[in-house]
The first five atom37 places (N, CA, C, CB, O) and aatype in JSON, in Angstrom:
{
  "aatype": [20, 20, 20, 20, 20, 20, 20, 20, 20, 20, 20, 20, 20, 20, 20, 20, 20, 20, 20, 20, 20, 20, 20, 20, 20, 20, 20, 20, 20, 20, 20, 20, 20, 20, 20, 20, 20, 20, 20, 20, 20, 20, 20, 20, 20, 20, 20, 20, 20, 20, 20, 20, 20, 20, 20, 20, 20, 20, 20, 20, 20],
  "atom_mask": [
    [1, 1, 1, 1, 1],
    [1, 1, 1, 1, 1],
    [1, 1, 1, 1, 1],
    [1, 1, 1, 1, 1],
    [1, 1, 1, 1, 1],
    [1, 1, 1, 1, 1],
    [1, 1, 1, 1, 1],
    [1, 1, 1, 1, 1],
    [1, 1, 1, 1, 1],
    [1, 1, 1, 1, 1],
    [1, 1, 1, 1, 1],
    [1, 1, 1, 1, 1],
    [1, 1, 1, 1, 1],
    [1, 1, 1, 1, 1],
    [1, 1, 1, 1, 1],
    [1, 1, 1, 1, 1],
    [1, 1, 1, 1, 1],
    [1, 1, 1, 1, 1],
    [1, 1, 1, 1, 1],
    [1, 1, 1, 1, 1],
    [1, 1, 1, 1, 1],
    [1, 1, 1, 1, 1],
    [1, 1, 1, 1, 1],
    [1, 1, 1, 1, 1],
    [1, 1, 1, 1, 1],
    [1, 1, 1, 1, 1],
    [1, 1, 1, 1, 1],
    [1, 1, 1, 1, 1],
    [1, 1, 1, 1, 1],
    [1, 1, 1, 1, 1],
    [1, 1, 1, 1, 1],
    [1, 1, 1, 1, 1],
    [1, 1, 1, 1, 1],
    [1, 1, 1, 1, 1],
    [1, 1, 1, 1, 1],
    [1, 1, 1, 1, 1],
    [1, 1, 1, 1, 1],
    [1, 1, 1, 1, 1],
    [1, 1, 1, 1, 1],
    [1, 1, 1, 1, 1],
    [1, 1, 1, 1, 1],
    [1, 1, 1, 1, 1],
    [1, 1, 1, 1, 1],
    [1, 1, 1, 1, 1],
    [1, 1, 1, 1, 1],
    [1, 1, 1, 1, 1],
    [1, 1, 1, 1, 1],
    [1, 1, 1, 1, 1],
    [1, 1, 1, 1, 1],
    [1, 1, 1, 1, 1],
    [1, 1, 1, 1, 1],
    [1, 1, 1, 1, 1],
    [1, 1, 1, 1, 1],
    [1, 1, 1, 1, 1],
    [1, 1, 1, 1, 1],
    [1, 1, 1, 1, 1],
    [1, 1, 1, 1, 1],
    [1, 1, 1, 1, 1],
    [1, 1, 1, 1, 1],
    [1, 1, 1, 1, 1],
    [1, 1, 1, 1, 1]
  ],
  "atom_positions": [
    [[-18.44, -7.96, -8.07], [-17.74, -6.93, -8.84], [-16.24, -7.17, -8.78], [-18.09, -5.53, -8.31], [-15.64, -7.8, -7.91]],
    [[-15.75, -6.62, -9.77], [-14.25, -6.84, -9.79], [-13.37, -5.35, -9.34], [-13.83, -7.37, -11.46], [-13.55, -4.25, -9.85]],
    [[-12.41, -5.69, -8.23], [-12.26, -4.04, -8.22], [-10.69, -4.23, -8.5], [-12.75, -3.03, -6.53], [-10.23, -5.37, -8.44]],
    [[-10.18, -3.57, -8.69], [-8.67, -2.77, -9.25], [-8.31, -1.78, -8.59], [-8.63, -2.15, -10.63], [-8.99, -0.75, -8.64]],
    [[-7.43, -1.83, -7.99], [-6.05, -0.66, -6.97], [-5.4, 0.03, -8.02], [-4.49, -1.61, -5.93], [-4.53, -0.66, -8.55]],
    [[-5.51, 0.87, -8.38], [-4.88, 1.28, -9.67], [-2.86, 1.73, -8.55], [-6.23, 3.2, -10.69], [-2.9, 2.11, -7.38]],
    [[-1.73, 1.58, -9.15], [-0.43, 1.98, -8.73], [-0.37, 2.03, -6.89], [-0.13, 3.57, -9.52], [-0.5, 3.04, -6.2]],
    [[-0.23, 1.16, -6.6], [-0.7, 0.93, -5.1], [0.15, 1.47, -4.23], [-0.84, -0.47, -4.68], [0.01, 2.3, -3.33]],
    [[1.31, 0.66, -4.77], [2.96, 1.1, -3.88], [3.34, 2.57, -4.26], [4.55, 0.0, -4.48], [4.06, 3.34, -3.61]],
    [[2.8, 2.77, -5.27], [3.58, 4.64, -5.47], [2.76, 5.36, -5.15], [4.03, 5.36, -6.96], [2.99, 6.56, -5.22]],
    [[1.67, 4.94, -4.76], [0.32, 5.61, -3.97], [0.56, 5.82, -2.75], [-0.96, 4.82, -3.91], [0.58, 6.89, -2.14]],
    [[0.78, 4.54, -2.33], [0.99, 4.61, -0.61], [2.65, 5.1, -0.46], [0.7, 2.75, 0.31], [2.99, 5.45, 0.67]],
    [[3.48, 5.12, -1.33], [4.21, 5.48, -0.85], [4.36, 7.4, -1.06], [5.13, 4.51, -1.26], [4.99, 8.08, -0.25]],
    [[3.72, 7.93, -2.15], [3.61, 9.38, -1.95], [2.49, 9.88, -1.21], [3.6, 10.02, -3.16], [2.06, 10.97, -1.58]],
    [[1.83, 9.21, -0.1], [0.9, 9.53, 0.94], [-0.5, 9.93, -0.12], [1.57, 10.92, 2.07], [-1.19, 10.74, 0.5]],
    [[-1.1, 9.64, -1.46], [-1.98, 10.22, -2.02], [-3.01, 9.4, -1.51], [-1.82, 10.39, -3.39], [-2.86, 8.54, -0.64]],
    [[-4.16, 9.73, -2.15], [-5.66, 8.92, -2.18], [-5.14, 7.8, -3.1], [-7.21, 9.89, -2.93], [-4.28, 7.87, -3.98]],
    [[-5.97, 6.62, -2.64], [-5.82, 5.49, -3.29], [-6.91, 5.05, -4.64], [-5.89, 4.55, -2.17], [-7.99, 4.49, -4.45]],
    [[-6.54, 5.31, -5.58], [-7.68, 5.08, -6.76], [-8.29, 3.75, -6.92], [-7.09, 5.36, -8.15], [-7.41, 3.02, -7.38]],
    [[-9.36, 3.09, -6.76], [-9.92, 2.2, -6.89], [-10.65, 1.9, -7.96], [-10.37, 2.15, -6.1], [-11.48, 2.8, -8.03]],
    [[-10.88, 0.94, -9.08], [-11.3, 1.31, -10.1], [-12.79, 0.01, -10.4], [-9.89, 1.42, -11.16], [-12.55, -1.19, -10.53]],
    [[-13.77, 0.4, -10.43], [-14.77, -0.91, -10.02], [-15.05, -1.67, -11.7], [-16.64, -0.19, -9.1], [-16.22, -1.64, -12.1]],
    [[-14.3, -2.13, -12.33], [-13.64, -2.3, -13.4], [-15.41, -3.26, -14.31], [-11.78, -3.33, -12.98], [-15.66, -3.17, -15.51]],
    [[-16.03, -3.82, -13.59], [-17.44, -4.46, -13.58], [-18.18, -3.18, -14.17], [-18.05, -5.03, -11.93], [-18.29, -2.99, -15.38]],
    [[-18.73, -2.22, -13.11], [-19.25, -1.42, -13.19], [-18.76, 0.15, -14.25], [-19.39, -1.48, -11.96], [-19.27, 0.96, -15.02]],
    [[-17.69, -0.14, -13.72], [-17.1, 0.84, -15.28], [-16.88, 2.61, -13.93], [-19.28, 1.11, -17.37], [-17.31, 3.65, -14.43]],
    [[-16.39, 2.71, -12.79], [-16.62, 3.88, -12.09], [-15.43, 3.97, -11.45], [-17.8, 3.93, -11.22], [-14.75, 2.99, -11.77]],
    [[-14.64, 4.93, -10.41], [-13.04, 4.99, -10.05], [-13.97, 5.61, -8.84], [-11.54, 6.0, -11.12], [-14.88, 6.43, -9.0]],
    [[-13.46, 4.97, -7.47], [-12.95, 5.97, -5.95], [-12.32, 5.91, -5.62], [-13.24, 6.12, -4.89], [-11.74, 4.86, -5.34]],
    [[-11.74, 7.76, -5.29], [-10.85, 7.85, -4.37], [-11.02, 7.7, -3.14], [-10.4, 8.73, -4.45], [-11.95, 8.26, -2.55]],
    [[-10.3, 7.05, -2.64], [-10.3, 6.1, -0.72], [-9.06, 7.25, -0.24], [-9.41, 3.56, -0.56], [-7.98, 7.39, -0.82]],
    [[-9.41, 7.83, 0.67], [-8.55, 8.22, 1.91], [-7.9, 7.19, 2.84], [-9.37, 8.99, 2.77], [-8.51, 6.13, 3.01]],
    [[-7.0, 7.35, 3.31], [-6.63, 6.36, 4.55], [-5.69, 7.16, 5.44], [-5.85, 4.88, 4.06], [-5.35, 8.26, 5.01]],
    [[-5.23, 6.77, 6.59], [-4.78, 6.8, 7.78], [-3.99, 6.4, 8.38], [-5.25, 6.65, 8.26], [-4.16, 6.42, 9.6]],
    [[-2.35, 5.64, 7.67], [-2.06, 4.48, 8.15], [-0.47, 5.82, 8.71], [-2.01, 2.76, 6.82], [-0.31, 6.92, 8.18]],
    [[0.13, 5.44, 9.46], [1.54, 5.57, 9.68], [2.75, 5.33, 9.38], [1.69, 5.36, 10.26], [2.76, 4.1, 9.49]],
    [[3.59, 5.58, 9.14], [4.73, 5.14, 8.07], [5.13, 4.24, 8.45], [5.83, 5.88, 7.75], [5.63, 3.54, 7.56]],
    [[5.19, 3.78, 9.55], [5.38, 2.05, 9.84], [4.55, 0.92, 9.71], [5.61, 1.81, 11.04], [4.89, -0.24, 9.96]],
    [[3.29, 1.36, 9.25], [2.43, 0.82, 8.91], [2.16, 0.37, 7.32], [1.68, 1.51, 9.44], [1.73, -0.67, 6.84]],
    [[2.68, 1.83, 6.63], [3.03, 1.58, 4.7], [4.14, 0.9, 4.66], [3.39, 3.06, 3.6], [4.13, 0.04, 3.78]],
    [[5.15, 0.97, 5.32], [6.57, 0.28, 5.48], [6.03, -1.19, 5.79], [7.65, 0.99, 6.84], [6.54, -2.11, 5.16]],
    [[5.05, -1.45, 6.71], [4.81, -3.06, 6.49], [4.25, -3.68, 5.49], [4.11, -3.58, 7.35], [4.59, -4.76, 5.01]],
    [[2.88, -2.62, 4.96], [2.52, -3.17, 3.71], [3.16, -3.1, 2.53], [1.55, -2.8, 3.46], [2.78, -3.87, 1.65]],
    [[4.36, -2.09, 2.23], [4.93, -2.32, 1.17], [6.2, -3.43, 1.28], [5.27, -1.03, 0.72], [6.88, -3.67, 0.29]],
    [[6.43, -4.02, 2.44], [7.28, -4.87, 2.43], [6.57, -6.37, 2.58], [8.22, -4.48, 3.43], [7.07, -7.28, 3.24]],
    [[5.4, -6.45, 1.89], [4.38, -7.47, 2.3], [3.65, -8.29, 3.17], [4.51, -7.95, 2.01], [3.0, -9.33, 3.09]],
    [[4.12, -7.05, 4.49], [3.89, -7.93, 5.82], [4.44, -8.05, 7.04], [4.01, -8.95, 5.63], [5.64, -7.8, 6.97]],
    [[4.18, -8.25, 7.88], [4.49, -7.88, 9.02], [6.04, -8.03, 8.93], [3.74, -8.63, 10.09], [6.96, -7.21, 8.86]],
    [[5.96, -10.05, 8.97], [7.12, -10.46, 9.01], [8.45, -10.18, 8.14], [6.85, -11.47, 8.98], [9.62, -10.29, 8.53]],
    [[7.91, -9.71, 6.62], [8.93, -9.32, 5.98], [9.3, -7.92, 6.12], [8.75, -9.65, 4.8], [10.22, -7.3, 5.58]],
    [[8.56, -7.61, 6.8], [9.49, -5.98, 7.51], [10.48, -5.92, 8.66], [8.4, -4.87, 8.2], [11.47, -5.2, 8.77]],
    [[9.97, -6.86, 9.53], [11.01, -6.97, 10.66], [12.48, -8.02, 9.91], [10.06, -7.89, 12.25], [13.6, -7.69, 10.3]],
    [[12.41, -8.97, 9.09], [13.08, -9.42, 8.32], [14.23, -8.09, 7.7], [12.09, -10.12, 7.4], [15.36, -7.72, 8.0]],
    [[13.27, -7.71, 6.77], [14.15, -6.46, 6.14], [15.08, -5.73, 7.32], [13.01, -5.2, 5.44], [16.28, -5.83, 7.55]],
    [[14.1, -4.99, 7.94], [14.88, -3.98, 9.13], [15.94, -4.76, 10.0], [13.69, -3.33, 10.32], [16.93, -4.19, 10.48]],
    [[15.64, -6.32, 10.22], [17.24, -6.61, 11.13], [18.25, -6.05, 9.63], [17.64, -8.99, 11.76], [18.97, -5.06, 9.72]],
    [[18.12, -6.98, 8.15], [18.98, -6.55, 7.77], [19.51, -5.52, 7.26], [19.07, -6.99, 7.43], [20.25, -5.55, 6.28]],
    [[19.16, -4.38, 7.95], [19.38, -2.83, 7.29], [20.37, -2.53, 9.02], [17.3, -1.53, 6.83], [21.22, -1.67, 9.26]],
    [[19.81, -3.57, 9.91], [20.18, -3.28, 11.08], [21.84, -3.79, 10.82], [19.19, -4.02, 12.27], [22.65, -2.9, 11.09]],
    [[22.4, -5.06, 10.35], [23.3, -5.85, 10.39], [24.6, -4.91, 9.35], [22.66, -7.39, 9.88], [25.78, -5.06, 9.67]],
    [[24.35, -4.22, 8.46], [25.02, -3.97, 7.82], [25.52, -2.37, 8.99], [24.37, -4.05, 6.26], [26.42, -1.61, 8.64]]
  ]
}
């Protein structure tokens, strides 16, 4: 099946349910999750490493 994240980053970033859309099957779920804001802060910065990246330079200025 093919699935689809429908608006991912403005999802996770206004704390909502995540819409999933099973694009094969033709049906949408909403997914709950659990993560911590340092945790959306890594995934919206793509990753571990590019968060600690970012944050020295928020640190430097």
């Amino acid at each position: 099946d093919v699935l689809r994240i429908v608006n991912l980053r403005e999802t996770l970033q206004q704390g909502a349910p995540i819409s999933v859309v099973n694009v094969t099957q033709g049906y949408e779920i909403r997914a709950s999750y659990t993560l911590s804001q340092r945790q959306v802060r890594i995934l919206l910065a793509g990753g571990l490493l590019n968060s600690i990246k970012a944050n020295r330079g928020e640190d430097a200025t």
